[in-house]
C-alpha positions in Angstrom: 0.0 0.0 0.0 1.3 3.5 -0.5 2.2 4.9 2.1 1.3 8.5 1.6 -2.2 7.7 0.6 -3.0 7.0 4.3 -0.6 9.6 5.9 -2.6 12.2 4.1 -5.4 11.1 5.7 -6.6 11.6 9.2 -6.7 8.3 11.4 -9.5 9.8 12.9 -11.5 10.6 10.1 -10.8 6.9 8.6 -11.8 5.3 12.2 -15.0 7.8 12.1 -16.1 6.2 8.3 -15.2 2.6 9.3 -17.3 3.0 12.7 -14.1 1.6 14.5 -13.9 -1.4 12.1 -10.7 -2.6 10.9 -11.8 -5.7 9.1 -14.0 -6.2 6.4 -15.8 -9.2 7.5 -16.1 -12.8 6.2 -16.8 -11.3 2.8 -14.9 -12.3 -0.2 -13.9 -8.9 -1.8 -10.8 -8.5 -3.4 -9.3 -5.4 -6.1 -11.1 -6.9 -9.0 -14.5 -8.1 -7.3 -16.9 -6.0 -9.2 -20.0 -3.9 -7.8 -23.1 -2.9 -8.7 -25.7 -0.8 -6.8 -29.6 -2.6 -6.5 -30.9 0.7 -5.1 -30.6 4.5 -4.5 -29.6 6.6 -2.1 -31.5 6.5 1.1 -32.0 10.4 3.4 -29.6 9.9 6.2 -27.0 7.8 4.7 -23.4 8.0 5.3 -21.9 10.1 2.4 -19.4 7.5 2.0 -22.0 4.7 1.2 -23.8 7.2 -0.9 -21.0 8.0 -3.9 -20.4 4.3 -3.5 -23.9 3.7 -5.1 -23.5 6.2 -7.5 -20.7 5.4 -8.9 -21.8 1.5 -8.8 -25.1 2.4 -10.8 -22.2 0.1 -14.0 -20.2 -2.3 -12.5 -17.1 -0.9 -11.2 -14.1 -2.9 -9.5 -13.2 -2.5 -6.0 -9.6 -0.8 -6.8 -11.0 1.6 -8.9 -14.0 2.2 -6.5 -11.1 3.0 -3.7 -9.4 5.4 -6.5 -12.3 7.5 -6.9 -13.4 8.0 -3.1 -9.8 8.5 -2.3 -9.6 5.7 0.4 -7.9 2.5 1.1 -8.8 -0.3 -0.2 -9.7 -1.8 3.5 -11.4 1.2 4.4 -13.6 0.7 0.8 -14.0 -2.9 1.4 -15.7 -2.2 5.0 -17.8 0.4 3.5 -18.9 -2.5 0.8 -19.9 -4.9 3.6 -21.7 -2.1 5.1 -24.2 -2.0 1.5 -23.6 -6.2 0.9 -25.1 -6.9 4.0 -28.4 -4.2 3.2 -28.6 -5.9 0.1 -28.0 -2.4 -1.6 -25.3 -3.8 -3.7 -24.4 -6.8 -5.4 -20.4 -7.9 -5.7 -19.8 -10.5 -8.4 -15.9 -12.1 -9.2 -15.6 -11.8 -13.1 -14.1 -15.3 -13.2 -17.0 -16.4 -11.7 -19.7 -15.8 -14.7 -22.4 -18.5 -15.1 -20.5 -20.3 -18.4 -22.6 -23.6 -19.5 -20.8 -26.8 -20.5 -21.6 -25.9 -24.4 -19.7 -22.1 -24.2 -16.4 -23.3 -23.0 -13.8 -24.0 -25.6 -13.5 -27.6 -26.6 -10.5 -29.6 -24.9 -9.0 -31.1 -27.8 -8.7 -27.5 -29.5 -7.1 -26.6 -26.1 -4.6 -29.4 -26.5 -3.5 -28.8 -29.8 -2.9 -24.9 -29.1 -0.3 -26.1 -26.3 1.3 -28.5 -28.6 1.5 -25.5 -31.2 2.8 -23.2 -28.0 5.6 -25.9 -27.5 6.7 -26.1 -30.7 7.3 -22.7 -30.7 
């Protein structure tokens, strides 16, 4: 992590957005995990929480979600748990798409590509 992203921020301003939290939970997020808001903006939300569903109204990935607030990742990934667990956002892996049997490519054409590969 670089250091002078969190040096220029205030410890107590980052403790204030996490509520004290330092963790992010038993959720699976990491810099690629892409999220998506489900809902609006609610009156009284943090302002944190708020950009994050604006900006989410596309998918966008974690990293580029802590870019644009200007946060830490940690500090980003709390704040996601905070909406995952309201249901106010949805994170998906992009590895983890629902391919059928019949879309991946066919082993045998596999195979021969590596045999091309090694005789390279």
């Amino acid at each position: 992590m670089n250091r002078r992203l969190v040096d220029k921020e205030s410890p107590d301003r980052l403790y204030t957005v996490t509520g004290g939290r330092s963790r992010a939970g038993e959720r699976d997020l990491d810099l690629v995990t892409l999220i998506v808001s489900e809902s609006e903006p609610t009156p009284g939300m943090q302002s944190e929480h708020v950009r994050i569903l604006r900006l989410c109204a596309s998918p966008v990935a974690v990293v580029e979600l802590s870019a644009a607030l200007d946060l830490p990742v940690t500090v980003v990934k709390i704040l996601l748990t905070d909406l995952l667990d309201t249901g106010k956002v949805t994170a998906r892996h992009p590895s983890s798409s629902t391919r059928t049997r019949a879309e991946l490519p066919d082993p045998e054409i596999l195979k021969q590509v590596l045999v091309g590969l090694n005789n390279l």
